[in-house]
N, C-alpha and C positions, 0 to 999 in steps of 0.2 A: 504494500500500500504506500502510495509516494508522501514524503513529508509536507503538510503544508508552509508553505511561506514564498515569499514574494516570486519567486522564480515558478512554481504552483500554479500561483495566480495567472501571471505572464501564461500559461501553457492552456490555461485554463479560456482567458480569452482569443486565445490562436485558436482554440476546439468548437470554439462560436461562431467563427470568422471574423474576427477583429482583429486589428492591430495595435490594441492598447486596451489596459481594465477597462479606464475613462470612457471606452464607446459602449462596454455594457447598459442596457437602458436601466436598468437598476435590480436590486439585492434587495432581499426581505425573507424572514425568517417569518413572516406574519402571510397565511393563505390569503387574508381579504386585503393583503394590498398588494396582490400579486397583478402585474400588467401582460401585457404580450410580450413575451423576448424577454421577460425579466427571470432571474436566478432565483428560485426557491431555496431556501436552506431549513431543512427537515434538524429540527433543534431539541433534544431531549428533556423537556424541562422536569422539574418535582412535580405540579401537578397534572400536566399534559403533555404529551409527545407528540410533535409537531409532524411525525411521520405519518400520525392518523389523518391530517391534512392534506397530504399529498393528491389525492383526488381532486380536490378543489381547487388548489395548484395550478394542475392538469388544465382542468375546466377554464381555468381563468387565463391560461394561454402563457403558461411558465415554457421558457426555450430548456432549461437545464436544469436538473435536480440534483443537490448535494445531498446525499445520505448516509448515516451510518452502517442500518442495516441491509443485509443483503437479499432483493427479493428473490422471494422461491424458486428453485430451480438454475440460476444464474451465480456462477462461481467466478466470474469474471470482475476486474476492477471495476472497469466501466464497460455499463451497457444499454440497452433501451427497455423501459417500461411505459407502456400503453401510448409509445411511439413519441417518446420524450426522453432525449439521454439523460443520462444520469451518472454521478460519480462518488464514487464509495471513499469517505474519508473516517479516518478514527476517531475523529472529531469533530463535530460539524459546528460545534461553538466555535472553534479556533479558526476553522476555514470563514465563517460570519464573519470574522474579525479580518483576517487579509484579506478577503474580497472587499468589504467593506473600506477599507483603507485606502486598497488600491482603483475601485471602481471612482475614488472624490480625487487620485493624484495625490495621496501620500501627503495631506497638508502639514502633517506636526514635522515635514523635510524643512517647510520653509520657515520654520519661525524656531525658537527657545519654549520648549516645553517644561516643568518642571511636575515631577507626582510625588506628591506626600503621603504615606502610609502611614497608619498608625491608629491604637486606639482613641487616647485624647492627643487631643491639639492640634489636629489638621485644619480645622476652619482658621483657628487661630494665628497658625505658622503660615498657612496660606494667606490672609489676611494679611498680616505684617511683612511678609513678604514686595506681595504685589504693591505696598507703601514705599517701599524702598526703591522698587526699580523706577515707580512712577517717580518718585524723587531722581531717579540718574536718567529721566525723560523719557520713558520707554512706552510705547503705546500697550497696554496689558491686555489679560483675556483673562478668566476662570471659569473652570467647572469645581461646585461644589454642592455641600451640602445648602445653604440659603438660598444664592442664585449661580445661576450662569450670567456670566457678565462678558461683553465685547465692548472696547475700551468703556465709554459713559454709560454705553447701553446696558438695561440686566432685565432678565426674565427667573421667575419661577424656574426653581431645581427640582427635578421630577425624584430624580434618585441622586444620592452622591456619585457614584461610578454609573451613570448610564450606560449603555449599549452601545457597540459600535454603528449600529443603522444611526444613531443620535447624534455620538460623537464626532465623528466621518464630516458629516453636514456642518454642523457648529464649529468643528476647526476649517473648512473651507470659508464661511464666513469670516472669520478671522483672520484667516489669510487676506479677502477681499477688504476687509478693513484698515490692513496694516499694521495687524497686531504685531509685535515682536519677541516677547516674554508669554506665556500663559503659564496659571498653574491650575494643577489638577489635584484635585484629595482624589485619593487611590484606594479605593473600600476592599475589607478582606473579598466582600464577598463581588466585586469586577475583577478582583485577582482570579476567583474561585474558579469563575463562570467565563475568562477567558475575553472580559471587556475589553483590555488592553491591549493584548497582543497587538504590535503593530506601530503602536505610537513610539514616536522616535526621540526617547527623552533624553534630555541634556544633563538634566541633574535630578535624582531621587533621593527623595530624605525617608525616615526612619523615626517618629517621636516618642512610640512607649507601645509597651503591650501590657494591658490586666483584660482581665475576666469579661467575655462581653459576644455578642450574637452565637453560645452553643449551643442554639436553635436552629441555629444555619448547618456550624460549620460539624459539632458531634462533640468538641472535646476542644482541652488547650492546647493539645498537640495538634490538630490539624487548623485552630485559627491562626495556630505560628505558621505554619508552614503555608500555607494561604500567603501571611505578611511576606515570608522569605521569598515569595514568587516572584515579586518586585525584583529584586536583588540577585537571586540564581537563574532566572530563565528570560524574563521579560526583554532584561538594559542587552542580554549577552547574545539579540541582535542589534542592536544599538549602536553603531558604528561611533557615533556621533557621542555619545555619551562620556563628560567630562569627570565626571566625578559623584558622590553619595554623601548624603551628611546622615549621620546615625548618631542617638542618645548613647553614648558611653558607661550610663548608669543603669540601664535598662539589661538584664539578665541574658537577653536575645543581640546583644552587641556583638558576641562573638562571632554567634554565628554567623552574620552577614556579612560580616570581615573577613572569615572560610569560603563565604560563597560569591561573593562581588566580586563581577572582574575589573573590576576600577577603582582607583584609589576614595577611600572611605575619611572624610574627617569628623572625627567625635567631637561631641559638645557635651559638657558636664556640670552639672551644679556644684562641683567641689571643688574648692580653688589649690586643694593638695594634689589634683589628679592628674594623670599626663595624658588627659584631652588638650587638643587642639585645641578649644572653645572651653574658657573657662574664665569666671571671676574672679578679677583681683582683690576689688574691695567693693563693695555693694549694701548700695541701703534700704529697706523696703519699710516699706508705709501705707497707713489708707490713700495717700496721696500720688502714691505710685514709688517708682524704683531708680534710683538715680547711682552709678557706682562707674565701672573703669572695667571691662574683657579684654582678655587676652585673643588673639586670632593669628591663622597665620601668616595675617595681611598686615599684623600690625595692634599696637593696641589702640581702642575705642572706647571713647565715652559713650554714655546713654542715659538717659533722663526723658523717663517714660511715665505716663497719669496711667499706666496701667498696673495694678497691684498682682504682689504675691509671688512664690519660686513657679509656679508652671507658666505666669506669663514670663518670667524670667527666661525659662529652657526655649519656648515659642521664640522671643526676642534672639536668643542664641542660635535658633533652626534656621530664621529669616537671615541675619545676617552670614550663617555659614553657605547659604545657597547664594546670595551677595557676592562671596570671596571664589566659589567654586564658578563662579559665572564673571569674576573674572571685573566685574565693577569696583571702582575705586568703594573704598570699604569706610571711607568718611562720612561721602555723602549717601552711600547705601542707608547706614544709619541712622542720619538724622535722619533719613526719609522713613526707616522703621519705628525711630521713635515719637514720628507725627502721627503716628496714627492711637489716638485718644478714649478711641471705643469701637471694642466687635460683638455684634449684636448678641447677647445671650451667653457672653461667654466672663464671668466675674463682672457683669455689667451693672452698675451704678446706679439707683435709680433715686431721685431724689423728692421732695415734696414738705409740704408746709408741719408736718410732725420731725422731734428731734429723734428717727431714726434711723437709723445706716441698714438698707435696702438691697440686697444683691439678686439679681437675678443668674444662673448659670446652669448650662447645657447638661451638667454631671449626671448621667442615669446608670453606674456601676458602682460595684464597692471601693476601689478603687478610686477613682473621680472622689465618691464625694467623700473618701477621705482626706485627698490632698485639697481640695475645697475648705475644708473647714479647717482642716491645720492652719492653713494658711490666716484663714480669717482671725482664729484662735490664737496665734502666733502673733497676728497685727492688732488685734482689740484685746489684749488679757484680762482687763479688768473690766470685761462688759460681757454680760449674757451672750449666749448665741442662740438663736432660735432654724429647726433647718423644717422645713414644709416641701416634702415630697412624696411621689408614689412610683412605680413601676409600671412598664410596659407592660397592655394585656395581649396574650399571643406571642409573647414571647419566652425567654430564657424564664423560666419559673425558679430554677437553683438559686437566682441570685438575691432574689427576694428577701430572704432573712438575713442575707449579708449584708443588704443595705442598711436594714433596720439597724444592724449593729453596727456597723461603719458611724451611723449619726450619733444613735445614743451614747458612744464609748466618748464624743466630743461637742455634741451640743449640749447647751442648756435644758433645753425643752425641744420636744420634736413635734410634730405636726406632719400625722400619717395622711394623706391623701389620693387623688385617683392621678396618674399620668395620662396615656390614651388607655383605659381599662378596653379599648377594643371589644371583642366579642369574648368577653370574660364579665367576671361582676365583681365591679370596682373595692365591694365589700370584702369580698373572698381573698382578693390580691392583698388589700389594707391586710387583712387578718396574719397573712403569710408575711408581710414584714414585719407585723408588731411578734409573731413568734420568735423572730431573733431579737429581736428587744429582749422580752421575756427573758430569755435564757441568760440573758446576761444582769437583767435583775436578781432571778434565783440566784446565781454568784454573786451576788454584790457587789458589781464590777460597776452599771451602771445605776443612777438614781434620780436622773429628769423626768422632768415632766412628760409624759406620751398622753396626746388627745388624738384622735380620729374622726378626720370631717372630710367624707368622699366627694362632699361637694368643693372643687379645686377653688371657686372663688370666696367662698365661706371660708376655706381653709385660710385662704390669703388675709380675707377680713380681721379673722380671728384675730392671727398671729401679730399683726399691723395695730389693730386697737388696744390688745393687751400688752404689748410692748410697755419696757420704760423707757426713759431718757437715755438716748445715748446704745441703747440693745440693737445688737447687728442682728437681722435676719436675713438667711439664704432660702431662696428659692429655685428647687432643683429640680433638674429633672428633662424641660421642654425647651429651656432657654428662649433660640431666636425664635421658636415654632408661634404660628396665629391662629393654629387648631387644635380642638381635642377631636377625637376620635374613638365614638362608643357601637363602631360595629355598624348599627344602622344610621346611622347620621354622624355627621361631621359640623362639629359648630365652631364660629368665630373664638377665639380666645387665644389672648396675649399675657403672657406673668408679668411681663414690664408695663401693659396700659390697664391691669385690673390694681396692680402695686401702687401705681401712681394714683388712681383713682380713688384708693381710701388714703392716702398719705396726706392727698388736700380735703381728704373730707373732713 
């Protein structure tokens, strides 16, 4: 069975009679938007298999079928079914993805791509990024988790790592626009599913792994190995590809150092460590982070309104993709340290009560542990109050880890619904306040726990009864403007229902 990749492709559109991808009329893994002359690709998913499709394909006037499996009777690579070639590939995700690339002319050839993986901090690092280069005047793009964005323009993010039918198009735009820079957050699960293949990145970063969609992937060993994809198979056809920034403190460091074929520089929160990317002296505050890094461009200041060590390692991820890309490393930085707020993410929210308000993205045990360190760390002699819930329809395991993650460091907790989805918001509360529990029977924890599934009561609450001066986190949804209960989908924001009783 021949391997897919760009040479594949090429042979692929000579078998059409073309002399380039670009004249195929188009590629879709979707039967209903199949045209005449257009490539089907029969795509195996978890809940449907696109091979049951293939008849309507047919009907719709598909020229060539890409398939995995082989029909009856027919032991050959390629051959004709109901008078429609067809070609037998190991993977038809993978092939989606080089066709898909090469039918738009390979856009991510003509521009600086950039893909960030990682459990937290990709919106983040992404963020702070694209501040920097727009500081060294570069027309930008992003795919991410809030929007897609072409330079001023932004639209609605469907998924974090879309599809190559998605992505294919929107870096063609970007092309036509003049982007120069793009950056992409790179989800375990567009690693999984073979979204990327293809994309021609210049620099990939690495910012942390904890505990988080083993609803997807099965286990912590295969969401790693997901992450690793980046790094062992993706960049390694990547001709182009100058370099990787990877967290030095993160347990999985090594390993991408084993598997990268490109020089790798670390960033680390500890100024004893022999990262490339580390602090020399540094001050953090509710007011943000003002201190002195080390690089290997040189040392930098930085004087950021952004609080706490994880916007710390973010600010350290942007400016290592700065230096890998080859930008004077001065102005890269103050361009990263203009940037003053990302949406949902330790975001500020302020109002006519005296108190300190955050909203932030964190829905793992992880997250909102360093969430509230952080907070706990900057405010010691003030309450902390933390108001969250979990995903319904998803990872269930981590449910009580959150509950204890908060209790072990808030004041008072405030159990609530996140998107309870097609789950009962009551049932999820219950399974976080179990790991509370257990850590009351030890007497480890002794806050206060309330449960209010309704998220804007929850927020009420926690806001009215506050003292002078008491920080409260809101976690969970961050930048998101919906919840999501399964059968309907309703407006809601944690930063405009926060603000809305802070001036009440």
């Amino acid at each position: 069975m021949p391997s897919v990749d760009r040479n594949w492709v090429e042979a692929v559109a000579q078998s059409l009679g073309y002399k380039s991808p670009t004249e195929i009329p188009g590629i879709t893994a979707n039967s209903k938007a199949v045209k005449p002359g257009w490539v089907f690709v029969a795509v195996k998913g978890s809940k449907v298999d696109g091979h049951t499709f293939i008849p309507d394909a047919i009907a719709a006037g598909a020229g060539l079928l890409i398939v995995e499996t082989e029909f009856p009777g027919d032991e050959r690579v390629r051959g004709v079914y109901q008078g429609v070639p067809y070609l037998r590939v190991a993977d038809s995700r993978l092939a989606l993805a080089h066709l898909s690339w090469a039918n738009y002319g390979y856009p991510t050839d003509k521009f600086n791509l950039v893909g960030i993986t990682g459990t937290d901090g990709k919106t983040s690092s992404a963020q702070l990024t694209l501040s920097g280069l727009q500081a060294c005047g570069h027309i930008t793009g992003s795919v991410g988790t809030i929007t897609y964005d072409i330079d001023k323009a932004k639209e609605p993010a469907s998924l974090t790592t879309p599809g190559p039918e998605i992505l294919a198009p929107l870096f063609e735009r970007m092309v036509d626009a003049g982007v120069q820079t793009a950056v992409m957050e790179v989800s375990s699960h567009g690693l999984a599913l073979n979204r990327v293949y293809g994309c021609n990145f210049r620099c990939v970063v690495f910012t942390n792994m904890t505990r988080d969609h083993l609803d997807f992937h099965g286990s912590s060993k295969e969401y790693a190995n997901a992450k690793l994809l980046l790094f062992s198979e993706v960049i390694a056809n990547n001709p182009d590809t100058l370099g990787a920034v990877v967290n030095q403190d993160d347990p999985l460091y090594q390993r991408i150092v084993d598997v990268c074929p490109v020089p790798v520089v670390g960033f680390s929160l500890n100024p004893d460590s022999a990262a490339a990317i580390a602090p020399i002296k540094v001050h953090y505050g509710l007011d943000g982070i003002k201190g002195t890094l080390r690089t290997p461009w040189g040392n930098v200041s930085i004087d950021s309104k952004l609080i706490g060590k994880n916007n710390l390692k973010n600010i350290m991820t942007a400016i290592g993709v700065g230096g890998v890309l080859g930008h004077d490393i001065t102005r890269f930085t103050a361009g990263v340290c203009q940037l003053d707020r990302i949406p949902g993410r330790l975001e500020a929210v302020s109002g006519k009560r005296n108190v300190n308000v955050f909203v932030d993205f964190a829905h793992t045990p992880d997250a909102i542990t360093g969430v509230l360190s952080i907070l706990k760390e900057l405010a010691p002699n003030h309450p902390i109050t933390a108001v969250f819930g979990a995903g319904g329809s998803r990872d269930a395991g981590k449910r009580p880890l959150m509950g204890r993650a908060a209790a072990l460091l808030a004041s008072k907790v405030v159990v609530t619904s996140d998107n309870p989805r097609a789950e009962d918001a009551k049932a999820i509360a219950a399974q976080i306040v179990a790991g509370i529990d257990e850590l009351k029977e030890q007497g480890i924890a002794t806050g206060e726990v309330i449960v209010e599934t309704d998220r804007r009561l929850a927020i009420k609450l926690a806001i009215e009864t506050a003292e002078d001066g008491e920080v409260i986190v809101i976690l969970g949804k961050g930048h998101e403007t919906t919840q999501d209960f399964g059968t309907r989908v309703i407006h809601f924001s944690d930063v405009e229902v926060a603000k809305e009783y802070l001036d009440s």
